[in-house]
N, C-alpha and C positions, 0 to 999 in steps of 0.2 A: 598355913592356909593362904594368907597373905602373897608369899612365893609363888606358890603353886598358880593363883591367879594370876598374879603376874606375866609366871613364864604362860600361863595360857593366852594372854591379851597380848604378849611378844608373837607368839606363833601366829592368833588370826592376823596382827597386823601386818604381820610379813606376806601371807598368804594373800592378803587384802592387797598390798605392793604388788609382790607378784603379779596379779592377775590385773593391776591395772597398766603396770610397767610393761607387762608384756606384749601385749600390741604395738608396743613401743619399738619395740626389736624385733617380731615376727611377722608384723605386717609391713605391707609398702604398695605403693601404690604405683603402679603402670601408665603413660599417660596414650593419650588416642594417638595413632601414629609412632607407636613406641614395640617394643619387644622388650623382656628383660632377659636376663641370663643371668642364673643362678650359681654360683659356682661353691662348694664346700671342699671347704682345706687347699682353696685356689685353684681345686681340678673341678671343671666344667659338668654340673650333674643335668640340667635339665633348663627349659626356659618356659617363659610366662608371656604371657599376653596382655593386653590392656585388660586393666581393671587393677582389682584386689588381689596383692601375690603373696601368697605364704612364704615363709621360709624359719629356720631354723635362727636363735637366736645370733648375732655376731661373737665371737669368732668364727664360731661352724659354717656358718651361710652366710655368704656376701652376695648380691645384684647389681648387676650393671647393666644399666637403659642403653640400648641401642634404637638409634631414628632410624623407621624404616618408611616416612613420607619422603620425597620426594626433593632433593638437595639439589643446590645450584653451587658451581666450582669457575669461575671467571678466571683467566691468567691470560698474560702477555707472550705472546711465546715468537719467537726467531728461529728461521731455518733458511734454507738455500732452495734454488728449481736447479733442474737439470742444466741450464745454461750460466750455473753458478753464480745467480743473481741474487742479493740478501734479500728477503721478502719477512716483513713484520705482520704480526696478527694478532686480535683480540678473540680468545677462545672462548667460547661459554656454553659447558658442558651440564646436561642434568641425570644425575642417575641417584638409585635406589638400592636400599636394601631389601630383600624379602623375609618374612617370620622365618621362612625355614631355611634361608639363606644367611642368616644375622648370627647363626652359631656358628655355621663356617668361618665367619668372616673374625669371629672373635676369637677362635680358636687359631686360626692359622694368620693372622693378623695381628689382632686386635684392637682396642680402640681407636688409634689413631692412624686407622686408615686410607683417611684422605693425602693425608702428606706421606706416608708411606708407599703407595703405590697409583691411587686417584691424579692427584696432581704428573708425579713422572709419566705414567701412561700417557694422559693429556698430550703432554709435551710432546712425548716420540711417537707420536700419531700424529702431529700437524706435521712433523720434520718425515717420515717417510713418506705421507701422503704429498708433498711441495718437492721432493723428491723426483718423483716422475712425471712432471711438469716443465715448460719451458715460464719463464716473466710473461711472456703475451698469453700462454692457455690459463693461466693462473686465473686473469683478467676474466677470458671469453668463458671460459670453463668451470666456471666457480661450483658449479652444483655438484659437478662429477668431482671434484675435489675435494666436497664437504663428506659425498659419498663414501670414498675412501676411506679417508677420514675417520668416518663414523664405524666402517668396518672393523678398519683396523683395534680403534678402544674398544668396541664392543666384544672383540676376540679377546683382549688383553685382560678386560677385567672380569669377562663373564665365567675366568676359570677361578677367579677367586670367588665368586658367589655375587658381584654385584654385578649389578643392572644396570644396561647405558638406555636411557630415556628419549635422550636429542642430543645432536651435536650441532653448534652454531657458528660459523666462521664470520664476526664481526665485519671486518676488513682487511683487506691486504696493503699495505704501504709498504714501496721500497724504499730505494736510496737516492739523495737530492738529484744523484746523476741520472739514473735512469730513468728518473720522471720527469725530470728536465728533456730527455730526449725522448721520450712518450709524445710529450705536449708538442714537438716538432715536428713528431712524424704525423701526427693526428691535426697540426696547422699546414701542413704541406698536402696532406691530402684534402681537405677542406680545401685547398684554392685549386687544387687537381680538380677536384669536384664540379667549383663555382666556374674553371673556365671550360669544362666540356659543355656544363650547361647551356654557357653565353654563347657558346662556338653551335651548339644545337640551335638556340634561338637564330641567330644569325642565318643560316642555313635554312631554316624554316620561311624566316621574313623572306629569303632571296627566292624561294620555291613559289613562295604567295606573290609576289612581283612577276615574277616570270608568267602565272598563272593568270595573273589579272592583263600581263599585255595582249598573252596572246588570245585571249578569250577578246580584248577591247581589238585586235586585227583582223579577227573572225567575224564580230561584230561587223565594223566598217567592211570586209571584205562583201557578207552579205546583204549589205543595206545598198553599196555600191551594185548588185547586180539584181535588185528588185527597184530601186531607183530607175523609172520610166517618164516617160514628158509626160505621159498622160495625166502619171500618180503624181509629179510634181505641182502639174495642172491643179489635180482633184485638191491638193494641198493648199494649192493660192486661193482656192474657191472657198475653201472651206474656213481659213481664215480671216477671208475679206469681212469687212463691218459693213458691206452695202454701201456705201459714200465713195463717189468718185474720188478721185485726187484733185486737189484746188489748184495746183500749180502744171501747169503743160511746158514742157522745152518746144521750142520749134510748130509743127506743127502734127505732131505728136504728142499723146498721154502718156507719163511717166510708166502708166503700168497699159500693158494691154492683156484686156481682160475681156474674153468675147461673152457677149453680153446673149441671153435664150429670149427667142420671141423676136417676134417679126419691127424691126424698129419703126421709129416713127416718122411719117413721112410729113 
């Protein structure tokens, strides 16, 4: 009898284990921004979504979380322009997985495919797009460049299942030499600049001279042929202060000034 209980309080307790152990191995939990992917006997059966994911205890069923928010890939990368010029660059790419893209990518990938194909894409997207460029359009043209650019990865990874977001072309830096000769052609044309400007000032000032004499010979020309004795006349008269002059030469007044009205006798 003894036994018998025994082996009964053996079995609830297992049963009792079991049922607590076992969420232990057949639950898991999905996080927000996540997919999971199921796979039993290491072949790919199916995927989960955020939340609560069943599955089949370990051995049979294993999960693996794949991010499907929104990643950022920064790299250094070096290429050539068309003029064979070395051009350096800070990339900064963001792309995504989709839920129904994250099996793809795990099946024909798998997890580690930023450094398997994310990162090299990268790379040989800035170098074909720097490619059909000269060092000066690099400069002028950057947008159409980033353009390209973005085309190019967008084609390369979007047949693996991922998503290009944005592509960002940091900065371009050459080589000590060729920016040392940037900066010379870009100080030569600045003094190209500052002496058309002076040469234009100059030119102007000389058009305003011109303009001011002949206008002050027009002037005097017409002032000389409206200048009459009379208007001169009408001029002494109208400046005079009334007061004779105190001092006479000879037997003459300094000013003769015909005086209106009958004089006095």
């Amino acid at each position: 009898m003894n036994n018998q209980s025994n082996k009964s309080l053996w079995f609830l307790g297992g049963i009792v284990a079991v049922l607590i152990l076992l969420p232990l191995f057949c639950v898991r939990f999905v996080g927000a921004g996540q997919v999971g992917i199921i796979t039993r006997f290491g072949e790919v059966n199916r995927t989960a979504d955020s939340g609560l994911a069943l599955k089949l205890p370990w051995p049979i069923e294993h999960i693996t979380k794949m991010e499907t928010r929104v990643q950022k890939e920064e790299q250094q990368s070096a290429a050539a322009t068309s003029d064979l010029q070395d051009v350096n660059a800070t990339l900064a790419l963001n792309y995504a997985l989709d839920n129904d893209t994250a099996l793809k990518v795990y099946k024909t990938i798998g997890t580690d495919y930023k450094n398997r194909v994310v990162i090299p894409a990268l790379q040989e997207s800035f170098k074909a797009a720097t490619a059909g460029y000269t060092a000066p359009q690099l400069i002028t043209e950057r947008t159409a460049v980033k353009g390209k650019a973005y085309e190019i990865i967008k084609s390369r990874l979007g047949k693996y299942g991922i998503r290009v977001v944005d592509l960002n072309i940091v900065n371009f830096t050459f080589s000590p030499e060729y920016s040392k000769a940037v900066e010379l052609v870009q100080v030569a044309n600045q003094q190209v600049q500052q002496a058309k400007q002076d040469l234009e000032r100059v030119r102007v000032e000389a058009e305003q001279k011109v303009a001011k004499a002949n206008a002050d010979a027009e002037a005097q020309r017409v002032q000389q042929q409206t200048l009459t004795p009379a208007l001169l006349q009408k001029y002494a008269i109208d400046a005079w202060d009334g007061k004779l002059p105190t001092y006479y030469g000879g037997n003459q007044p300094l000013f003769n000034i015909p005086l209106q009205g009958n004089p006095t006798k």
